[in-house]
N, C-alpha and C positions, 0 to 999 in steps of 0.2 A: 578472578576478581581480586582487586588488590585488596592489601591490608586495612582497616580503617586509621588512622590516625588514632593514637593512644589518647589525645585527648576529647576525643568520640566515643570512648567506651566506658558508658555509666556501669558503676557498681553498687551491690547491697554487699554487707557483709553482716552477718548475723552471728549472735554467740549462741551456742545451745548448753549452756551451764546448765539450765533447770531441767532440761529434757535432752540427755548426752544418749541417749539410745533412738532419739529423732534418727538421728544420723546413717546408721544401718538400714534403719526401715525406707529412709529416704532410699540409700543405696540399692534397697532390692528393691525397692517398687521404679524404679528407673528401669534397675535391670530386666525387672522381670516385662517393661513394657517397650525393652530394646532401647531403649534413648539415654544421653547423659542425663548425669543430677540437675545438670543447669536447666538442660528443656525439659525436664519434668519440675522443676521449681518453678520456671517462668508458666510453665502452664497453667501449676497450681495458681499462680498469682492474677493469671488472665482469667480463670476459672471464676475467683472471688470477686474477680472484679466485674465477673458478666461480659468478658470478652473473648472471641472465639479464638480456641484453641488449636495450635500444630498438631494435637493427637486429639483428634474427636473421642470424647468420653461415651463410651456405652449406654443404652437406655436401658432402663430398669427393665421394661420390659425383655428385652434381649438378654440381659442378665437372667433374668428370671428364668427363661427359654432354656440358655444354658442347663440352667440348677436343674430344668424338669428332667433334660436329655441324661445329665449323668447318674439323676435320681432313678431313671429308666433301664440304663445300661447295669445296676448296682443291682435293682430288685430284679433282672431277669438273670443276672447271674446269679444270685442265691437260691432263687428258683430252682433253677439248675441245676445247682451243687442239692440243693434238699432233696430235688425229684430220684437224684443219683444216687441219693443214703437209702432211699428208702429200698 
């Protein structure tokens, strides 16, 4: 695919003086969901705007699922470790 023409390529540029630790957290929450800062920007911005996203956002409930499974895996292992003291 070729290049676009540089005068095709809209920009935002943003300053974050009042929130200089945005920056990081932006940085991990990219990382941590594999993608640049720019497609987790743009996504956040398609998100607010109510338009769908490159990286489909999880459902609470799904989340939630999550939280039970590892709340499950945490009390059967202390379980364990207690039934083991005794």
């Amino acid at each position: 695919m070729p290049d676009k023409p540089l005068n095709n390529r809209p920009q935002i540029n943003i300053r974050l003086d009042k929130e200089p630790s945005l920056l990081d957290e932006i940085k991990k929450a990219a990382s941590d969901r594999n993608t640049t800062v720019s497609e987790f920007l743009l996504d956040a911005i398609k998100s607010a705007l109510g338009k769908p996203t490159s990286t489909p956002t999880p459902s609470l409930e799904s989340i939630l699922a999550q939280i039970d499974n590892v709340i499950d895996i945490k009390l059967d292992e202390r379980l364990g470790e207690l039934k083991g003291g005794c």
